[in-house]
C-alpha positions in Angstrom: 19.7 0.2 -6.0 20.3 -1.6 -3.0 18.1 -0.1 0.1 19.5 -1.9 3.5 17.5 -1.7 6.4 17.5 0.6 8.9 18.0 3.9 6.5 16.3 6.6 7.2 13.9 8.0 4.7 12.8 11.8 4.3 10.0 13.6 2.3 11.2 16.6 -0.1 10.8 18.7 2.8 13.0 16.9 4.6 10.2 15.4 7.1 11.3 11.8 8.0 8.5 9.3 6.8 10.0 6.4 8.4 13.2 3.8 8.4 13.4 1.0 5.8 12.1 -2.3 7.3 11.9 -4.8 4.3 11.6 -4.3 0.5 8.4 -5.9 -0.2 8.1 -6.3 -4.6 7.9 -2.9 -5.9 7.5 -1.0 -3.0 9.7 -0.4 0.2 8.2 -0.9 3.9 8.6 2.1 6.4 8.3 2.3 10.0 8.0 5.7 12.1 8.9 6.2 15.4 5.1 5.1 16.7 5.6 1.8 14.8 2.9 2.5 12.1 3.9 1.4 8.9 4.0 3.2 5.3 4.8 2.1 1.5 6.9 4.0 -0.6 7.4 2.3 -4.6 11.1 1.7 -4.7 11.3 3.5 -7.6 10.8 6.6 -6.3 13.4 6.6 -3.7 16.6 8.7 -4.4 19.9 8.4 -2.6 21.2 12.1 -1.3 23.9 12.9 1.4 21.6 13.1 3.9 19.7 9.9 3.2 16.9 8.4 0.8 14.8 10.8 -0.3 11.2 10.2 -1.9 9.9 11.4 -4.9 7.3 14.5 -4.0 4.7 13.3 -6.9 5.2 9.7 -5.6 1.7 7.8 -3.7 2.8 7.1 0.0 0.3 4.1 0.8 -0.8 3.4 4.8 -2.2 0.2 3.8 0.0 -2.8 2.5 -0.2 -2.8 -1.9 -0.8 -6.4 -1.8 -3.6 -6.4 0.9 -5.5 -3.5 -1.6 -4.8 -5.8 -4.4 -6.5 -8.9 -3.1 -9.6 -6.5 -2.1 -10.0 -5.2 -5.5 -10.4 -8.7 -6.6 -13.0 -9.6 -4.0 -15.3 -6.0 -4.3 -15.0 -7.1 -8.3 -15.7 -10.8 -7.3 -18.8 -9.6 -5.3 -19.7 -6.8 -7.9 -20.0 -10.1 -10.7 -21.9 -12.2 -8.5 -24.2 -9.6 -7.3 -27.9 -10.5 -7.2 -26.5 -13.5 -6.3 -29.8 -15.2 -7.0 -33.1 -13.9 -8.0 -36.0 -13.9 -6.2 -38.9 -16.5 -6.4 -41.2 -15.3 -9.4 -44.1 -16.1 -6.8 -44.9 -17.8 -3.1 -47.3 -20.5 -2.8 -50.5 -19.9 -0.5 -51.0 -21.6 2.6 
């Protein structure tokens, strides 16, 4: 499915989450009316009368998917490294 900009997007109950602003992999960008910005996956966007509906057991994200993912990598990055060195077995005397 095609999702053009500018299309209003609803929750089950009808609640608007947002207007499409860009398809972004497998997700789909959102703007509200404050300008704050929300991730729906495209695949859980249907098309009704009264607009594109999402999914009720589908995640809405806050944060951008591919900022999270690159996160992940670092906390596992840092989680490997982690002591990063070990500590002197002794310290000289003066």
């Amino acid at each position: 499915m095609t999702i053009e900009q500018g299309r209003d997007v609803h929750d089950t109950q009808g609640r608007l989450l947002g207007r499409v602003q860009a398809e972004e992999d497998d997700y789909i960008k959102l703007v509200d009316e404050d300008g704050k910005h929300t991730w729906v996956p495209a695949d859980s966007l249907r098309d009704e009368s009264g607009g594109l509906v999402v999914d009720q057991e589908a995640e809405v994200l806050k944060t951008d998917p591919a900022i999270d993912s690159d996160i992940g990598r670092v906390d596992e990055a840092v989680q490997e490294s982690f002591p990063a060195s070990d500590p002197p077995s002794f310290t000289p005397e003066r």
